[in-house]
gemmi code that builds the backbone of each chain (N, CA, C; Angstrom):
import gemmi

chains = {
    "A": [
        ("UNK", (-17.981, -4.647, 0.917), (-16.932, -5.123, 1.821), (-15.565, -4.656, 1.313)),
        ("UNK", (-14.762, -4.039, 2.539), (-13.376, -3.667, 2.010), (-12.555, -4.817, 1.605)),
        ("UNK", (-11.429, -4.435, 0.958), (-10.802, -5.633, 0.495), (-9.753, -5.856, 2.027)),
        ("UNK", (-9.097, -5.575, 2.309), (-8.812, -5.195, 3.476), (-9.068, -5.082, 4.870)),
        ("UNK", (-9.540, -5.656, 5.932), (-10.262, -4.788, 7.019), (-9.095, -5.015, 8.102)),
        ("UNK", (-9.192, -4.049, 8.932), (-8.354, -3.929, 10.277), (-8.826, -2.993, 11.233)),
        ("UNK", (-8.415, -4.169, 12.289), (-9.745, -3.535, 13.634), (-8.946, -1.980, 13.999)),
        ("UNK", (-9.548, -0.952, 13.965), (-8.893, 0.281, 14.109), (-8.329, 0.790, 15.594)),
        ("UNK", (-8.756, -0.331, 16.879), (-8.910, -0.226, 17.785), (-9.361, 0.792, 18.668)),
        ("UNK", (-8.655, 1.987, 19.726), (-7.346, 2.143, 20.003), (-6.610, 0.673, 20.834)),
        ("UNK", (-5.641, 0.435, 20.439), (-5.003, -0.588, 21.919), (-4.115, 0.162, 22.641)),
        ("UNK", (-4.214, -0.037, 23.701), (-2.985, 0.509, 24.638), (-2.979, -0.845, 25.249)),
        ("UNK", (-1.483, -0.748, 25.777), (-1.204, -2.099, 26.612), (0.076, -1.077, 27.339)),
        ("UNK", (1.067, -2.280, 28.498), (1.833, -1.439, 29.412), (3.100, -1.836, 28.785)),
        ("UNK", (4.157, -1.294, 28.639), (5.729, -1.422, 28.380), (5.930, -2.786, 28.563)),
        ("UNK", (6.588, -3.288, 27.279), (7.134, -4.599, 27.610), (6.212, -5.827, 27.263)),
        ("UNK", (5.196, -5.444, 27.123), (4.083, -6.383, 26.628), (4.479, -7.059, 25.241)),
        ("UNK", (3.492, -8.099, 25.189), (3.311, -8.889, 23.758), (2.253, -8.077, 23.012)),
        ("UNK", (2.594, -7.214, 21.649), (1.374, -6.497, 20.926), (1.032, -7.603, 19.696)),
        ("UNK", (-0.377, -7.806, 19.356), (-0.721, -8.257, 18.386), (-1.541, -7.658, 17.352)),
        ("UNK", (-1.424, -7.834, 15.858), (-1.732, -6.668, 15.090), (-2.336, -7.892, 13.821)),
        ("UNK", (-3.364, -7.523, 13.745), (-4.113, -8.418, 12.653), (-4.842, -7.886, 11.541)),
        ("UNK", (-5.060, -8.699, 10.370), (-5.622, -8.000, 9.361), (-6.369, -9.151, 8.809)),
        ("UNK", (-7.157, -9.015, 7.936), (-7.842, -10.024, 7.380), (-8.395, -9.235, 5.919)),
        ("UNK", (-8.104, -10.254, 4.321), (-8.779, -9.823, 3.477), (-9.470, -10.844, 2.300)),
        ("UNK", (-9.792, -10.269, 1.746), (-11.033, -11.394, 1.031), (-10.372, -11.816, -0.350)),
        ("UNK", (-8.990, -10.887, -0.765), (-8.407, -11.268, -2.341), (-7.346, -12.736, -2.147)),
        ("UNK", (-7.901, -13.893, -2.759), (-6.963, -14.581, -2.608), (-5.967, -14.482, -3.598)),
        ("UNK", (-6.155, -13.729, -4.329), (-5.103, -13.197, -5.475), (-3.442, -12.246, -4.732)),
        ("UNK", (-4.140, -12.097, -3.164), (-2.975, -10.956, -2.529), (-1.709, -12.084, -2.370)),
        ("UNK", (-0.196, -11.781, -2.827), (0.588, -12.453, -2.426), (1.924, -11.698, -1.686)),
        ("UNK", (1.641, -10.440, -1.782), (2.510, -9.566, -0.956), (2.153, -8.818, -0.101)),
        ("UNK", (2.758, -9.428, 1.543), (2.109, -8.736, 2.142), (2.809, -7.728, 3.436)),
        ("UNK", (2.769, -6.876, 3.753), (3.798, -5.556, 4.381), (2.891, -5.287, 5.219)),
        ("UNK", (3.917, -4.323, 6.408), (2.957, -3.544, 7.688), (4.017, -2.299, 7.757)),
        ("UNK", (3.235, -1.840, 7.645), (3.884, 0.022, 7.772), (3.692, 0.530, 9.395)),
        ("UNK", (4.386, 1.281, 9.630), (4.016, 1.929, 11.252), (4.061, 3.739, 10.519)),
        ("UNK", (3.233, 4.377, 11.047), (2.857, 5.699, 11.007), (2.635, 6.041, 12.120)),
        ("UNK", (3.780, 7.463, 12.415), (3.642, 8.055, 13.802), (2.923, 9.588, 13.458)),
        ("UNK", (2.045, 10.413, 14.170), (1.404, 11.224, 13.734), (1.967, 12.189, 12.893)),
        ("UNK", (1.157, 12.606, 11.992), (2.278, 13.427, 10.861), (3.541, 13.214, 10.407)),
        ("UNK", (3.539, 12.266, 10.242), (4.419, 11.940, 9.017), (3.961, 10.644, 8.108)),
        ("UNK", (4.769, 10.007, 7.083), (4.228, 9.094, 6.086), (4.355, 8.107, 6.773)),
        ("UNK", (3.957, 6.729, 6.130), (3.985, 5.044, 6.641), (5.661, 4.872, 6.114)),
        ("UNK", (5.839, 3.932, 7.495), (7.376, 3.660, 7.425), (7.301, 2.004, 7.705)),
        ("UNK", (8.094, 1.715, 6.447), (7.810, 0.271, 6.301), (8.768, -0.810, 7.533)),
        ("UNK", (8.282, -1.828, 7.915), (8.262, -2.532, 8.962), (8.525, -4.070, 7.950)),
        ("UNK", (8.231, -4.917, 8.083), (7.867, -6.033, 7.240), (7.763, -6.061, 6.133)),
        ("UNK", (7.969, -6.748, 5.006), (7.596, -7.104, 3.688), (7.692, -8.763, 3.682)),
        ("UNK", (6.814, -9.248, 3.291), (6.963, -10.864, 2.914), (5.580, -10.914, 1.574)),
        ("UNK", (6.678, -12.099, 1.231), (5.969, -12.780, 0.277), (5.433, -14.321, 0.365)),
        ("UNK", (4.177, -14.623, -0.022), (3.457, -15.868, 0.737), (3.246, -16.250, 1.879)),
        ("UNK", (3.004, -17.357, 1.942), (2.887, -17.800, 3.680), (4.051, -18.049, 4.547)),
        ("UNK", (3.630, -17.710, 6.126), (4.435, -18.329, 6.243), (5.286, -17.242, 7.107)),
        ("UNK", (6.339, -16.885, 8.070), (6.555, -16.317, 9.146), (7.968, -15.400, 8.572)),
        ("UNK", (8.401, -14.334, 9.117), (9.350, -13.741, 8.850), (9.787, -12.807, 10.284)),
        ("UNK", (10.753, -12.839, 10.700), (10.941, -12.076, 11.925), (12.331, -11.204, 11.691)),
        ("UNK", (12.305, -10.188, 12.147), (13.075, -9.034, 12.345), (13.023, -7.878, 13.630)),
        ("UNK", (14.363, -8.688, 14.516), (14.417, -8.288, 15.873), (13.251, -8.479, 17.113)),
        ("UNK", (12.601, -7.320, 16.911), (11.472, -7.763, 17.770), (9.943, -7.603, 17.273)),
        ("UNK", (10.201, -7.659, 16.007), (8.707, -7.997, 14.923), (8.893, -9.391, 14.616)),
        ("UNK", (7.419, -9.585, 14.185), (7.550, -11.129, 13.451), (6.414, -10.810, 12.939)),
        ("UNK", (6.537, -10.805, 11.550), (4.812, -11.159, 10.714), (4.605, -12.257, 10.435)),
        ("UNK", (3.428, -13.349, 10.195), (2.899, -14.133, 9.898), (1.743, -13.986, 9.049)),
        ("UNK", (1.630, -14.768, 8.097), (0.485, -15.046, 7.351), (0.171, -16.300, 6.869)),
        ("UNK", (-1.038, -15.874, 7.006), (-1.694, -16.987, 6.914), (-2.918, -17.405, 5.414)),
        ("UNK", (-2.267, -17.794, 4.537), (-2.921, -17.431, 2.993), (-4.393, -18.415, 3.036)),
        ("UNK", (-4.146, -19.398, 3.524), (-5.773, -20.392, 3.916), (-6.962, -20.026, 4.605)),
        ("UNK", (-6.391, -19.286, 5.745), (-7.503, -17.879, 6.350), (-7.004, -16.625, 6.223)),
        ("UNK", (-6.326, -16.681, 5.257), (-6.863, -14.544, 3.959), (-6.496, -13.942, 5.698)),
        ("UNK", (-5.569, -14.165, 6.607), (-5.105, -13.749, 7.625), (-3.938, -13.256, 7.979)),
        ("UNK", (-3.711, -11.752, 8.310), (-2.034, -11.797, 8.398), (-2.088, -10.755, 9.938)),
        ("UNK", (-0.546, -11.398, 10.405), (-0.409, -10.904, 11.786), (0.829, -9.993, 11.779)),
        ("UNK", (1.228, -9.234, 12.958), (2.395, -8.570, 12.964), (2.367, -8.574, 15.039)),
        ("UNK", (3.613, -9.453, 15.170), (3.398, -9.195, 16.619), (4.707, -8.573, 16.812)),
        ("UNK", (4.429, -7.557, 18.160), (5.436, -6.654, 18.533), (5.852, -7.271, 19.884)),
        ("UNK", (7.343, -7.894, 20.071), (7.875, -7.721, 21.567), (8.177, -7.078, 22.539)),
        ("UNK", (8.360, -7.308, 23.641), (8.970, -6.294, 24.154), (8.698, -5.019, 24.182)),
        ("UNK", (7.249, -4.157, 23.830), (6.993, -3.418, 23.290), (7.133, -2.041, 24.211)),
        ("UNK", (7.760, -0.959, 23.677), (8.329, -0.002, 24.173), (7.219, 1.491, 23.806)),
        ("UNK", (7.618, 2.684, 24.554), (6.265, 3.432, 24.321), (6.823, 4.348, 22.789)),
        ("UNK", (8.156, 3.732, 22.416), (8.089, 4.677, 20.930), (7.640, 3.843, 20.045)),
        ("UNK", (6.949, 2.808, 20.214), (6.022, 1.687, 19.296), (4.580, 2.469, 19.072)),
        ("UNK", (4.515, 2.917, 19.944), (3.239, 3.801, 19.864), (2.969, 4.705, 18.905)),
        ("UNK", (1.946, 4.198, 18.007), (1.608, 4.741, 16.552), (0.652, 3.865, 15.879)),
        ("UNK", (0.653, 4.268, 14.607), (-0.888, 3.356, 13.668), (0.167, 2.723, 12.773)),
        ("UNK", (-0.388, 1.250, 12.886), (0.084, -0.051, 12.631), (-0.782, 0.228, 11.517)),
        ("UNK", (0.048, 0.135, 9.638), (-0.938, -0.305, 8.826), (-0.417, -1.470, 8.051)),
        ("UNK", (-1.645, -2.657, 7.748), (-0.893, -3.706, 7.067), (-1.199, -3.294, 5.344)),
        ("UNK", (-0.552, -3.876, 4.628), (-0.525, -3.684, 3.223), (-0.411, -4.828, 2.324)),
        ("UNK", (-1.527, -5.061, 0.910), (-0.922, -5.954, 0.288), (-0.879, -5.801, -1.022)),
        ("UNK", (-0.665, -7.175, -2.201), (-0.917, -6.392, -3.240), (-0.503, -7.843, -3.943)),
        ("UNK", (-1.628, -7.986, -5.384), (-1.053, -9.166, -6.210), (0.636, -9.233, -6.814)),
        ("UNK", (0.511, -10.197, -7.456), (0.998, -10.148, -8.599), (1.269, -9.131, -9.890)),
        ("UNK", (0.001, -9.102, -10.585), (-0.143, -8.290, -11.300), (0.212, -6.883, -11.585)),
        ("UNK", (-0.566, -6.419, -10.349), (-0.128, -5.213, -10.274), (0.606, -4.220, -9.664)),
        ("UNK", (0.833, -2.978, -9.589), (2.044, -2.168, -8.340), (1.024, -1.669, -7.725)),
        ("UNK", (-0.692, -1.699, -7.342), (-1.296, -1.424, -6.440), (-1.283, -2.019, -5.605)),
        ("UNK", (-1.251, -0.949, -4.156), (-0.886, -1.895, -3.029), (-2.756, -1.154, -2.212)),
        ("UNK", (-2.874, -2.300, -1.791), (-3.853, -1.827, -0.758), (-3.502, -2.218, 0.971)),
        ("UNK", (-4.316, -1.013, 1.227), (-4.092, -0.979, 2.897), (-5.035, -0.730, 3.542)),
        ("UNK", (-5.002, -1.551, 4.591), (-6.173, -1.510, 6.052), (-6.014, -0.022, 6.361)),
        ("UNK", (-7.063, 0.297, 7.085), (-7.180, 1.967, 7.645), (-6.507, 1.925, 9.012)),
        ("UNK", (-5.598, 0.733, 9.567), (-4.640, 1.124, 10.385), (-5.096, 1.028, 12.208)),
        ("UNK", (-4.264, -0.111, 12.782), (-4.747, 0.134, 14.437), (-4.003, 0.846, 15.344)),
        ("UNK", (-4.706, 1.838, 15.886), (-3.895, 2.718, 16.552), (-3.208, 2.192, 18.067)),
        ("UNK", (-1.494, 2.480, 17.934), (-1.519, 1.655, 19.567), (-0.723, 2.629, 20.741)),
        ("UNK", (-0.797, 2.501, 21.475), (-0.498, 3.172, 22.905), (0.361, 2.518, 23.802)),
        ("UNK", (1.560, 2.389, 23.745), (2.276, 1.278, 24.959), (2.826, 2.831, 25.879)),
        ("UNK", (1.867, 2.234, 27.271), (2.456, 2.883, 28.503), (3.563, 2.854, 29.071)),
        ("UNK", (3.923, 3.834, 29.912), (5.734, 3.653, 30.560), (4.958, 3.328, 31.949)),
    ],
    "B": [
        ("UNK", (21.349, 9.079, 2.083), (20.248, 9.028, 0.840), (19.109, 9.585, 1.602)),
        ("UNK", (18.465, 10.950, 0.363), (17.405, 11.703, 1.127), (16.551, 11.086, 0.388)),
        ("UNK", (15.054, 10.786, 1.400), (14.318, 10.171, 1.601), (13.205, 11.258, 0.379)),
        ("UNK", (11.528, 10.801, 0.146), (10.820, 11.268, -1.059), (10.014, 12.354, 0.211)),
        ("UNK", (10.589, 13.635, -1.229), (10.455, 14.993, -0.079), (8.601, 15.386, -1.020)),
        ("UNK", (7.967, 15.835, -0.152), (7.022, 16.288, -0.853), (6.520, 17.789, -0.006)),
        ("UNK", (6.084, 18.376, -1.389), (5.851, 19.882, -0.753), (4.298, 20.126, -1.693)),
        ("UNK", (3.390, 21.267, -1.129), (4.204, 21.947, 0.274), (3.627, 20.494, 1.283)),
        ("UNK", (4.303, 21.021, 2.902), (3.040, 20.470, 3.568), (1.877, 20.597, 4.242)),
        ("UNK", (1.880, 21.786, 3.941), (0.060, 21.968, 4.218), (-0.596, 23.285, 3.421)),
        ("UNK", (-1.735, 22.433, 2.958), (-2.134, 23.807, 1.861), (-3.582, 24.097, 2.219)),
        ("UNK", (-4.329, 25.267, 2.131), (-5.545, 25.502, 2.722), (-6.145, 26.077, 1.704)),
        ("UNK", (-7.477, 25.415, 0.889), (-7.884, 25.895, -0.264), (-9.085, 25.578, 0.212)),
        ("UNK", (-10.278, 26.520, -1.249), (-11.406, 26.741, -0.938), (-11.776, 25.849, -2.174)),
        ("UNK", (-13.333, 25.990, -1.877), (-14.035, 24.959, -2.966), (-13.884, 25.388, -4.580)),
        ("UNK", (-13.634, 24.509, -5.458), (-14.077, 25.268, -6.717), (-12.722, 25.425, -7.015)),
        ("UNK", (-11.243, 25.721, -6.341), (-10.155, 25.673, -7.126), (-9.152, 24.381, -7.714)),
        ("UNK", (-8.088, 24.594, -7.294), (-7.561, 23.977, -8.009), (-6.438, 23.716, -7.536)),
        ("UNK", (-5.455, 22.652, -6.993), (-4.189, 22.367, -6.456), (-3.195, 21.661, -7.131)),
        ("UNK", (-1.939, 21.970, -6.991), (-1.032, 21.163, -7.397), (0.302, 20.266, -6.572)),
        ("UNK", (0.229, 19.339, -5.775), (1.204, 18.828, -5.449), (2.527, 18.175, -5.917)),
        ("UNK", (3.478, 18.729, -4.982), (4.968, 18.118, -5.763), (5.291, 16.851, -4.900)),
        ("UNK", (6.278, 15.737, -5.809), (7.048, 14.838, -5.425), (8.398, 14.319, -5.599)),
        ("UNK", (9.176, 14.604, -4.893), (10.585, 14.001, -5.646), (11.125, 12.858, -4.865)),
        ("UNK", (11.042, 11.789, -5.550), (11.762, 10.533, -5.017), (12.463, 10.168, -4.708)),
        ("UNK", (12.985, 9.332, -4.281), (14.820, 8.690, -3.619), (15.126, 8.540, -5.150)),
        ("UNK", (16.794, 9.205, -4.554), (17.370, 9.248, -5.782), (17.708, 7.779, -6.310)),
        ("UNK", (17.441, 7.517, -7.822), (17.322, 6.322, -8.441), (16.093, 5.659, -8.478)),
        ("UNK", (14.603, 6.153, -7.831), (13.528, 5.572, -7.682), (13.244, 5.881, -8.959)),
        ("UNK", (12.478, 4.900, -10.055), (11.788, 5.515, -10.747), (10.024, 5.682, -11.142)),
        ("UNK", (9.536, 4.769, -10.059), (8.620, 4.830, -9.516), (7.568, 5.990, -8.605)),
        ("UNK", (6.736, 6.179, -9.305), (6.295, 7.492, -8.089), (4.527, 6.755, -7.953)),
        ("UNK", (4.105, 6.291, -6.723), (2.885, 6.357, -6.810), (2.312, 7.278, -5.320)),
        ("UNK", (0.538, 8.011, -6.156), (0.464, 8.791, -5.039), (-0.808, 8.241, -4.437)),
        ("UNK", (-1.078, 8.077, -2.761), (-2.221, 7.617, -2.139), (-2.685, 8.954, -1.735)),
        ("UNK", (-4.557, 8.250, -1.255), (-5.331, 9.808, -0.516), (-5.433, 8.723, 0.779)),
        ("UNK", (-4.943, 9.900, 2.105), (-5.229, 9.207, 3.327), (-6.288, 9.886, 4.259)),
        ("UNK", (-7.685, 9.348, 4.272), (-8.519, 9.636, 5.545), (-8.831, 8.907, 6.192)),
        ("UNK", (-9.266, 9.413, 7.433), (-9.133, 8.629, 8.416), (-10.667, 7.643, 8.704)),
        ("UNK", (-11.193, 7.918, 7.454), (-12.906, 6.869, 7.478), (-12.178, 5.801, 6.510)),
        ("UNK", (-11.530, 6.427, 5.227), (-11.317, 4.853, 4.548), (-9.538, 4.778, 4.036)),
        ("UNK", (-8.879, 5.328, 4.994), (-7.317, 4.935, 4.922), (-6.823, 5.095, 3.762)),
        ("UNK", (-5.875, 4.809, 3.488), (-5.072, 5.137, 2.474), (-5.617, 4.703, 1.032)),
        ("UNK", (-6.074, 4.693, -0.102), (-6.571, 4.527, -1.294), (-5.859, 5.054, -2.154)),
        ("UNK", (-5.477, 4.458, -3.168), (-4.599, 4.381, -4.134), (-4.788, 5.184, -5.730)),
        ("UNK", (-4.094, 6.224, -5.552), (-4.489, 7.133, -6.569), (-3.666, 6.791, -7.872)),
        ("UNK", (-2.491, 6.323, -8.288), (-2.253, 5.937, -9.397), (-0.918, 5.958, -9.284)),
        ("UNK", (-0.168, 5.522, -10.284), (1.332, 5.275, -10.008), (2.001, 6.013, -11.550)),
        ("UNK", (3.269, 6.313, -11.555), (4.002, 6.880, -12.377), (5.457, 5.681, -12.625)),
        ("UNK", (5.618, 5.696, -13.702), (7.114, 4.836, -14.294), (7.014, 5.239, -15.748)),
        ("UNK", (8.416, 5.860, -15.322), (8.872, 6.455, -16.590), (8.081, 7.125, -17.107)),
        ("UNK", (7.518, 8.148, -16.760), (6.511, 9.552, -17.095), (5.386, 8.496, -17.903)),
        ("UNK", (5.151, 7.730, -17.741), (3.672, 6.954, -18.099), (3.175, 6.735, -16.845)),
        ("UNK", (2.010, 6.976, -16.946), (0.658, 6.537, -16.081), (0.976, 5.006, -16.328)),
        ("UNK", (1.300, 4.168, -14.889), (1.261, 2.477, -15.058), (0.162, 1.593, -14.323)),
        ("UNK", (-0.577, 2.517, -13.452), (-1.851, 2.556, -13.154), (-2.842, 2.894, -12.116)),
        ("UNK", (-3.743, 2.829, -12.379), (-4.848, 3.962, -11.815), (-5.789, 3.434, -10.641)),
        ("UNK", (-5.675, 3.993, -10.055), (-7.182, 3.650, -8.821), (-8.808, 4.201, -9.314)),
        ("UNK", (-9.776, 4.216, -8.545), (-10.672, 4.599, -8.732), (-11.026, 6.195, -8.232)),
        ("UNK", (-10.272, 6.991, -9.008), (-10.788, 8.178, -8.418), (-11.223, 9.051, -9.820)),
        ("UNK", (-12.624, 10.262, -9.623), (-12.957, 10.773, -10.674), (-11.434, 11.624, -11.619)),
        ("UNK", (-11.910, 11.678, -12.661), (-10.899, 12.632, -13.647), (-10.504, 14.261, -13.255)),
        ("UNK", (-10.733, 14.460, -12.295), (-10.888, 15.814, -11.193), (-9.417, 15.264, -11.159)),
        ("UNK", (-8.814, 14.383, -10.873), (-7.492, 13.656, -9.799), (-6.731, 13.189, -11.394)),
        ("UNK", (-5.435, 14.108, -11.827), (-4.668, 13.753, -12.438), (-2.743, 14.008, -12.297)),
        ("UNK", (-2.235, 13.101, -12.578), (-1.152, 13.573, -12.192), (0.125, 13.456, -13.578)),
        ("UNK", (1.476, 13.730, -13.116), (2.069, 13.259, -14.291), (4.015, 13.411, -14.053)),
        ("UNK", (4.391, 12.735, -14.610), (6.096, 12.349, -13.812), (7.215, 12.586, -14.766)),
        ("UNK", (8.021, 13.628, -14.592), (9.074, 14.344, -15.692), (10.146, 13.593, -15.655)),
        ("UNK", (11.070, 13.857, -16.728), (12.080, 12.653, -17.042), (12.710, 12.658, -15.547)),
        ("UNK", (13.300, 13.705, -14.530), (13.658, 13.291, -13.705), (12.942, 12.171, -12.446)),
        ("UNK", (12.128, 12.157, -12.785), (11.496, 10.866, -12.163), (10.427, 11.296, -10.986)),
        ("UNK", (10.796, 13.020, -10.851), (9.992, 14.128, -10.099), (8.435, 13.846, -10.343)),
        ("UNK", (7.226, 13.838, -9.414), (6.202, 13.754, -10.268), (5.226, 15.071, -9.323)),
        ("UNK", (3.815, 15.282, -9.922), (2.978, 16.486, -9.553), (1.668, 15.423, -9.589)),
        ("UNK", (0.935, 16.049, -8.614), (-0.291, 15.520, -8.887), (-1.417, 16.839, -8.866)),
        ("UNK", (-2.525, 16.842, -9.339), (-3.302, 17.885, -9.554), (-4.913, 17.387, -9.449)),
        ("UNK", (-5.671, 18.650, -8.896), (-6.957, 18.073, -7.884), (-7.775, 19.400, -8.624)),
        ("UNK", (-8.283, 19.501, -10.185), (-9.245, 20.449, -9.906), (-10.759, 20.325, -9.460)),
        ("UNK", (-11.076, 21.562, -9.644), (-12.401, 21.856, -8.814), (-12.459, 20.973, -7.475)),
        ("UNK", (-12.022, 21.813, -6.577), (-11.835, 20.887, -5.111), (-13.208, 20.665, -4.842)),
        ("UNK", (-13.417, 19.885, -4.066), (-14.910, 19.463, -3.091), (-13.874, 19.776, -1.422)),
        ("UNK", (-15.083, 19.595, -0.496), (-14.777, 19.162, 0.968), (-14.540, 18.223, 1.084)),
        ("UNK", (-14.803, 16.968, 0.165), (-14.655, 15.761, 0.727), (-13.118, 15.197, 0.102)),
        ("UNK", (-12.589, 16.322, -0.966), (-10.888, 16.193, -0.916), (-9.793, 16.410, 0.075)),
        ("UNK", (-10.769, 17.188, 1.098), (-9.893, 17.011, 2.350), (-9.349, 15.926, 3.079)),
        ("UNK", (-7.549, 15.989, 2.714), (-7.078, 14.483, 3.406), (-5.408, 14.825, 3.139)),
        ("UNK", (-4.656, 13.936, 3.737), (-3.362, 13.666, 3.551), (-2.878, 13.255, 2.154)),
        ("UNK", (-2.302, 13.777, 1.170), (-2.012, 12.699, 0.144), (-0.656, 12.804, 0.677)),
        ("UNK", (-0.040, 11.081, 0.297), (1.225, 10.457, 0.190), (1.624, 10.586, -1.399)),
        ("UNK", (2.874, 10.645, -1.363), (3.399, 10.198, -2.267), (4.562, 9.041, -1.745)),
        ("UNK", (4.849, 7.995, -2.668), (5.476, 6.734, -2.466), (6.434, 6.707, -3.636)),
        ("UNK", (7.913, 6.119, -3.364), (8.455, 5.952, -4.580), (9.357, 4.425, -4.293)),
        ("UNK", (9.630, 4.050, -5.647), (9.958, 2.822, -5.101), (11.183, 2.561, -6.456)),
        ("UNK", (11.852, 1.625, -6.688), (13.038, 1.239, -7.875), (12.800, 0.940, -9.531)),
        ("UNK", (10.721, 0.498, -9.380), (10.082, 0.690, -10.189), (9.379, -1.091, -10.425)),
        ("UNK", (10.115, -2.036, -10.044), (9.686, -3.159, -10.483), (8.521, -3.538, -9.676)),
        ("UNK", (7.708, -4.500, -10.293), (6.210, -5.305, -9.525), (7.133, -4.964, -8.329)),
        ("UNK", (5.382, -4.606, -7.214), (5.314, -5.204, -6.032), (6.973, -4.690, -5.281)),
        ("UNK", (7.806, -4.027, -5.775), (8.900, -3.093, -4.742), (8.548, -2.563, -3.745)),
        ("UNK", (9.457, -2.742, -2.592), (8.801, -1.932, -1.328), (8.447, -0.370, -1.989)),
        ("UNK", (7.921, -0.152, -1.126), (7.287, 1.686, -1.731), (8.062, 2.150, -0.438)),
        ("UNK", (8.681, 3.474, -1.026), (9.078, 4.410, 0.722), (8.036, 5.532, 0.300)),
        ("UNK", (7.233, 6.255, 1.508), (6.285, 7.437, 1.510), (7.313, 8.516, 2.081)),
        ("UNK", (6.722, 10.237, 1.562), (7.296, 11.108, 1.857), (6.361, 11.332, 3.488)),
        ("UNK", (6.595, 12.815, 3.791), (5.616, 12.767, 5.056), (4.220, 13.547, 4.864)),
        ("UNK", (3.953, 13.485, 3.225), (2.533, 14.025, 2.895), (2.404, 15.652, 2.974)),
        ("UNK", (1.449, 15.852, 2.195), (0.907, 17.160, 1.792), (-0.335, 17.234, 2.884)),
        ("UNK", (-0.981, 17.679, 3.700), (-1.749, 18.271, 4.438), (-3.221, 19.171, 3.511)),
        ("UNK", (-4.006, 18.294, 2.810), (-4.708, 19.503, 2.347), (-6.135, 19.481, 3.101)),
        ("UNK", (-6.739, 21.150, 3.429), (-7.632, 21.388, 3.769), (-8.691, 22.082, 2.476)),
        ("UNK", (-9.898, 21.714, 2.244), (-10.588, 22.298, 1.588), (-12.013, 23.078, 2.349)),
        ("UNK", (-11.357, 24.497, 2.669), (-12.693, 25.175, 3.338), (-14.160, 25.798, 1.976)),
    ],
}
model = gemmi.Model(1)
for chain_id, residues in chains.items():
    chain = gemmi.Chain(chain_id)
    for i, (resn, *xyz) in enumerate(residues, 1):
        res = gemmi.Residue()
        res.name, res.seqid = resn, gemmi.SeqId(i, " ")
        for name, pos in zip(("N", "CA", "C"), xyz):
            atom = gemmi.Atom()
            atom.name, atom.element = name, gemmi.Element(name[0])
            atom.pos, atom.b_iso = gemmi.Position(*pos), 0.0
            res.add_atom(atom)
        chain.add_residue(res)
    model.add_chain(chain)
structure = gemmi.Structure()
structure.add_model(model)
structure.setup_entities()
């Protein structure tokens, strides 16, 4: 079992929609947790960073996690078609500067 | 502030050699860590650089070594390629402390025919 999993989808939804972006992992040791957006060919461009539980919003993101169900979310508002790209979430203890990451859900917002 | 440039970006090698990738970080990063990205098991974590020490390692064979000069510049190196080294590597650099956001360059492109 990955430490990590995330549904790879594809999602498409239409302009303007509510996007929801989920991850789930099995380390309860993870206490940092990030979502990167990657548009084709090029690197992950960071979106979110939080630490513990508990909600953080920036403009029209909001991540949530959820440390009791090893659950973390990233919802997109308003969602526009340059949102369109692979959503990856990321985490990583304490301990160490390894970060691990879901293999990323790919999304599609229509005009 | 220019962002972590990595070269080249796309390299096309055959089995049996040998590659070397470059990284140079945001200026003041002293952090360099580099990931392998495919698209069966995503990004996996090849090892990190601070202060030209190895600060730590993922699970990949001794084929996969890298190493980070006082400028904070780092290389990573892939001998005896396989096919199944075919993938994106990232490089990430970050200010150096636990758990710092990481910024990624836009990756090296390697093909192994």
């Amino acid at each position: 079992q990955k430490e990590v999993e995330q549904d790879p989808g594809p999602l498409s939804v239409p302009e303007g929609a509510i996007v929801s972006l989920n991850c789930t992992y099995s380390n309860s040791a993870f206490q940092y947790f990030m979502w990167y957006r990657q548009y084709s060919r090029k690197g992950p461009e960071l979106l979110m960073y939080t630490y513990s539980s508990g909600n953080k919003e920036d403009g029209r993101f909001t991540a949530q996690v959820d440390k009791s169900s090893k659950y973390i979310s990233l919802f997109i508002r308003d969602s526009q078609p340059s949102d369109s790209a692979t959503y990856l979430c990321a985490m990583s203890t304490n301990t160490g500067n390894q970060f691990y990451f879901g293999t990323g859900t790919s999304l599609t917002v229509i005009p | 502030k220019a962002g972590v440039t990595q070269t080249p970006r796309y390299l096309i090698k055959t089995r049996g050699q040998q590659v070397t990738l470059s990284c140079s970080p945001i200026s003041g990063h002293r952090s360099v860590s580099w990931y392998q990205q495919t698209p069966g098991q995503g990004l996996q974590f090849l090892f990190e650089y601070f202060s030209e020490t190895q600060r730590n390692k993922g699970n990949f064979p001794g084929r996969f070594s890298g190493r980070q000069f006082s400028n904070s510049r780092s290389e990573m190196n892939v001998s005896t390629l396989e096919l199944g080294d075919s993938a994106l590597y990232l490089c990430a650099s970050s200010r150096g402390n636990l758990n710092e956001k990481l910024f990624f360059g836009s990756g090296t492109q390697l093909s192994v025919l």
